[in-house]
C-alpha positions in Angstrom: 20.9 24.7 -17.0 17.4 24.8 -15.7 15.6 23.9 -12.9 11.6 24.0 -12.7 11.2 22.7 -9.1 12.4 25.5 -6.4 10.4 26.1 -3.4 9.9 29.3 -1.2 8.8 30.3 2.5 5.5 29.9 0.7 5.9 26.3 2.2 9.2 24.8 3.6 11.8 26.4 1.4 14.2 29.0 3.4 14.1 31.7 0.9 11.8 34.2 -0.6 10.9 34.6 -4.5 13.3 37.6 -4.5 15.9 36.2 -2.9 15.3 33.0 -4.9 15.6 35.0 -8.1 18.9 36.6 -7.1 20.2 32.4 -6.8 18.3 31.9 -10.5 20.5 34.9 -11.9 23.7 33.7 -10.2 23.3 30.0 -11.3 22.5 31.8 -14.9 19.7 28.9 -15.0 17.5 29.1 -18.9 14.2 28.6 -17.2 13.1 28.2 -13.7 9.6 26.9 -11.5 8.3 27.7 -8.5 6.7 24.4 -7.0 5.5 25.2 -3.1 3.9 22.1 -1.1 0.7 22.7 -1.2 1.0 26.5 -2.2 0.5 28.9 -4.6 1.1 32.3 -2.1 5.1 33.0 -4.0 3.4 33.0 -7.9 2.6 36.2 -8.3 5.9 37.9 -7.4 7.7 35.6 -8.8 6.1 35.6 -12.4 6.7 39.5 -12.0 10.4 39.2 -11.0 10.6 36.6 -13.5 9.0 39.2 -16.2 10.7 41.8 -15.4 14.3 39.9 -15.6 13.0 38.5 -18.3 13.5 34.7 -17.5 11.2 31.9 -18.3 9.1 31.1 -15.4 7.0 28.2 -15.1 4.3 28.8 -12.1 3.7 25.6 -9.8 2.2 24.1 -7.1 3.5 20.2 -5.6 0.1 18.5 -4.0 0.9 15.6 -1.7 -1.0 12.2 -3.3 -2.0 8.9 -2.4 -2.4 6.2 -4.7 -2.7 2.8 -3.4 0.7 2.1 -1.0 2.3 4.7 -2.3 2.7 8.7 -0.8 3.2 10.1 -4.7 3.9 14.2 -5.4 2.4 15.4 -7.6 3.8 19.1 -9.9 0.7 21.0 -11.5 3.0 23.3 -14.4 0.8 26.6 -15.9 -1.0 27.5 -12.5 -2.9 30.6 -13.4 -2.7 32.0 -9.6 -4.7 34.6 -10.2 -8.1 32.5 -11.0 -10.4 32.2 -7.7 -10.7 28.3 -8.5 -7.3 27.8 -8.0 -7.0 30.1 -4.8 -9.9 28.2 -3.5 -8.6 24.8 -3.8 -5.2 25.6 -2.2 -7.6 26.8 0.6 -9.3 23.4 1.0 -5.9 21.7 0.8 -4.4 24.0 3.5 -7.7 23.5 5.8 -7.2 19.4 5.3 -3.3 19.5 5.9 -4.3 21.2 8.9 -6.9 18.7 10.2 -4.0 15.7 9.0 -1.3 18.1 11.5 -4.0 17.5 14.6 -3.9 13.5 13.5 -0.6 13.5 12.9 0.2 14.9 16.6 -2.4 12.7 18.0 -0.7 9.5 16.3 2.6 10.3 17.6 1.5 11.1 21.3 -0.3 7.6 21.2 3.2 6.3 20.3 5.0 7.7 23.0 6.3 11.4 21.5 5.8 14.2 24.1 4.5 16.5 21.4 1.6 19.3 21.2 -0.2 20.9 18.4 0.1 24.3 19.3 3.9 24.8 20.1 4.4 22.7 16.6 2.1 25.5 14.6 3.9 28.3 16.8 7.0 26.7 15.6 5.9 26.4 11.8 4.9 30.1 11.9 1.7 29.2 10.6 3.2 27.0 7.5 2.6 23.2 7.4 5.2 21.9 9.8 8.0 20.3 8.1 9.7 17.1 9.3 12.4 19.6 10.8 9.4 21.8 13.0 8.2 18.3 14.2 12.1 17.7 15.4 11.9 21.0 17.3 8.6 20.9 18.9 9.5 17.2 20.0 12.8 18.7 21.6 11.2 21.3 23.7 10.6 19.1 26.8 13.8 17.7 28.7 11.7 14.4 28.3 11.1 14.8 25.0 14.4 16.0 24.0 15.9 13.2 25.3 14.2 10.3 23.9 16.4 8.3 21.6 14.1 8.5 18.8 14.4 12.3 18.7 18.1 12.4 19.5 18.6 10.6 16.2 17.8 13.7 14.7 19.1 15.9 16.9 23.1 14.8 17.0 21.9 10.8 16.1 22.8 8.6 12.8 20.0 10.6 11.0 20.6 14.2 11.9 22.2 15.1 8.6 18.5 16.4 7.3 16.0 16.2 10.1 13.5 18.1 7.2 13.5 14.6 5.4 14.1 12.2 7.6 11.8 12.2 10.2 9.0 12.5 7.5 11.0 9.4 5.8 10.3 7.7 8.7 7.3 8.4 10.6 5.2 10.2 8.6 4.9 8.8 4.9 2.8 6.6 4.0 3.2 3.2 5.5 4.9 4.8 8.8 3.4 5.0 12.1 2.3 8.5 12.0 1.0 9.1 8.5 -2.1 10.1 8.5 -4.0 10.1 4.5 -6.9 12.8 3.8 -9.6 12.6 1.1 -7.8 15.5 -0.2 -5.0 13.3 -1.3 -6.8 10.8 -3.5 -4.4 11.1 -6.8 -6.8 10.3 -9.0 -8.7 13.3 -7.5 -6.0 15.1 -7.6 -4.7 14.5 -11.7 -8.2 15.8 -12.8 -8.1 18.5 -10.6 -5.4 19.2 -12.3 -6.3 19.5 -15.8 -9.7 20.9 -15.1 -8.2 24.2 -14.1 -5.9 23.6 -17.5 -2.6 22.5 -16.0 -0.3 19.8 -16.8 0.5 17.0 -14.0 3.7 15.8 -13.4 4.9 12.9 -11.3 7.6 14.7 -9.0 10.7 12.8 -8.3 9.3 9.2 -9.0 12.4 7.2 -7.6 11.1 3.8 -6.5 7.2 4.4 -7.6 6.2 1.3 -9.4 6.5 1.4 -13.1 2.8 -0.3 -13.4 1.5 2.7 -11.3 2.6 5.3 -13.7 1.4 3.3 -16.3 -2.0 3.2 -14.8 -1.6 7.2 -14.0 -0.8 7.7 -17.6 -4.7 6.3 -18.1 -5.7 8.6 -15.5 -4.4 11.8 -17.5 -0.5 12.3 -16.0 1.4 14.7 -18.4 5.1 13.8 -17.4 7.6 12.5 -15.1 10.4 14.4 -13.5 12.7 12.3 -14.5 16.0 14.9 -13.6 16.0 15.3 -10.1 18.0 15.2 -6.9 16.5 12.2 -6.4 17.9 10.0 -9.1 21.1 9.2 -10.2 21.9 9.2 -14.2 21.1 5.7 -14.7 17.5 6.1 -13.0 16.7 8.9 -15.2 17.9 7.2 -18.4 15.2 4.0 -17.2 12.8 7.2 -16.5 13.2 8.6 -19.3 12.9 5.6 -21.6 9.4 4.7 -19.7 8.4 8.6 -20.6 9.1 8.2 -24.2 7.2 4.8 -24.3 4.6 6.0 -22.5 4.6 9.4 -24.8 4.7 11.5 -21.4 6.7 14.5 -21.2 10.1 14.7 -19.2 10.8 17.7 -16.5 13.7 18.4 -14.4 13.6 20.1 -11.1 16.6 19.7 -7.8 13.7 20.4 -5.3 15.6 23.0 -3.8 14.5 24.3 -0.9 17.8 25.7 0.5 21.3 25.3 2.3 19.1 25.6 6.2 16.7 22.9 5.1 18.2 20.3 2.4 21.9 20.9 2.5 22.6 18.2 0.3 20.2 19.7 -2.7 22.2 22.1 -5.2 20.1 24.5 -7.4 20.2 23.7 -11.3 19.9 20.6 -13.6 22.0 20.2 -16.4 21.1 17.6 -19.1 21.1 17.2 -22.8 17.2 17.4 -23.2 16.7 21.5 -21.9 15.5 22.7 -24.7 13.0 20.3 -25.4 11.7 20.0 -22.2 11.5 23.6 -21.8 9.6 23.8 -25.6 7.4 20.9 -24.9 6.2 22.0 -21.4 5.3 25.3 -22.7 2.9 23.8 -25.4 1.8 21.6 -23.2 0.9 24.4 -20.7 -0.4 26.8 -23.7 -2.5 23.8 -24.5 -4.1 23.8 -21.1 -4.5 27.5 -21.4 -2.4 27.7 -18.2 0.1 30.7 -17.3 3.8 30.8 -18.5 6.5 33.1 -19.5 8.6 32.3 -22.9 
């Protein structure tokens, strides 16, 4: 069992690297990655825990993308944290996310949300507010609280994950509150990537266009996640067959982010492939001259 897509309080996740380590070791998982939105703050105690445990550890960041219609994630596998390049692109990403918080407020104001930017950040302790902070700083007025839109994720038909669902519908791409930033150009993004020698990986694909990964393939993707919480078996076996065809590598990753935020998502993929993927992302990384521990 493996699972190379966990996240921390870095970003949205509910536990820390040490406590995330402790759930690793208790799942007895072969190899595990540490993929924060947007983050890279968790790597460097995490590649020591995972040293000194002596687990493989694949370092990882998830960048939201754009490409075309679709709001694509994007896994960067062999993150050397320690290089300033990479510290100072998470830094522009955080300082965009930030300004696309402001529009994102704004946006749902002008539809009718009674909603401010400040009490959502105070909520978000700083971190880029998750569907679930938007929820609460949305419920803090009796007004607010009380509008049917927010009571569906308060006590409503989609309160079962509040973290998911209000993004699902309001602030993806294609809702009425998402708001893009040049930041997530994927194109942009991919050879970001590999300039700072690390693999991209399309992160839980599940309805993206085949033709769109073809045409990412061109554009110098690595691999689909084609194991996730996200797909059923049959979806990964039609993932997996457009990887091999397309000679991209496969990953697997829950994206866990614990019980208080996705309830739903268990920690640990088990599939017939671990080994490989395991071998094949480390040369791939090693390739790159990117960070991992074998």
């Amino acid at each position: 069992m493996l699972d190379l897509h966990l996240h921390t309080l870095a970003s949205d996740g509910a536990h820390s690297p040490e406590e995330l380590l402790k759930l690793v070791q208790e799942k007895g998982l072969s190899a595990f990655g540490i993929a924060d939105h947007n983050s890279i703050a968790s790597l460097k105690s995490a590649f020591s825990l995972a040293k000194e445990n002596k687990i493989s550890f694949f370092p990882a960041v998830e960048i939201d993308t754009l490409y075309k219609d679709k709001d694509l994630h994007l896994l960067a596998y062999g993150v050397n944290f320690q290089n300033p390049d990479w510290q100072e692109w998470m830094k522009q990403i955080s300082q965009a996310k930030n300004l696309q918080t402001q529009r994102r407020v704004q946006k749902l104001k002008e539809l009718g949300f009674k909603i401010e930017y400040q009490e959502l950040v105070k909520i978000s302790q700083g971190k880029m507010p998750s569907g679930g902070d938007y929820v609460k700083a949305l419920s803090l007025s009796p007004e607010g609280k009380n509008d049917p839109r927010v009571r569906n994720y308060i006590d409503g038909p989609r309160s079962d994950s509040p973290y998911l669902n209000f993004y699902l519908d309001w602030l993806k791409a294609g809702r009425p509150a998402f708001v893009p930033f040049e930041e997530m150009n994927c194109e942009k993004v991919i050879k970001k990537i590999l300039e700072l020698n690390a693999a991209p990986v399309l992160a839980h694909p599940s309805d993206t266009p085949e033709q769109y990964v073809r045409e990412l393939k061109k554009l110098g993707l690595m691999g689909i996640e084609v194991y996730t919480s996200y797909h059923s078996r049959e979806l990964a076996r039609l993932w997996i067959k457009l990887a091999k065809e397309l000679e991209l590598l496969i990953t697997a990753g829950s994206d866990f982010h614990g019980k208080p935020v996705k309830p739903e998502v268990e920690m640990g993929i088990n599939c017939k492939e671990e080994k490989e993927i395991i071998e094949r992302l480390s040369l791939a990384i090693s390739a790159k001259r990117g960070i991992y521990l074998k």
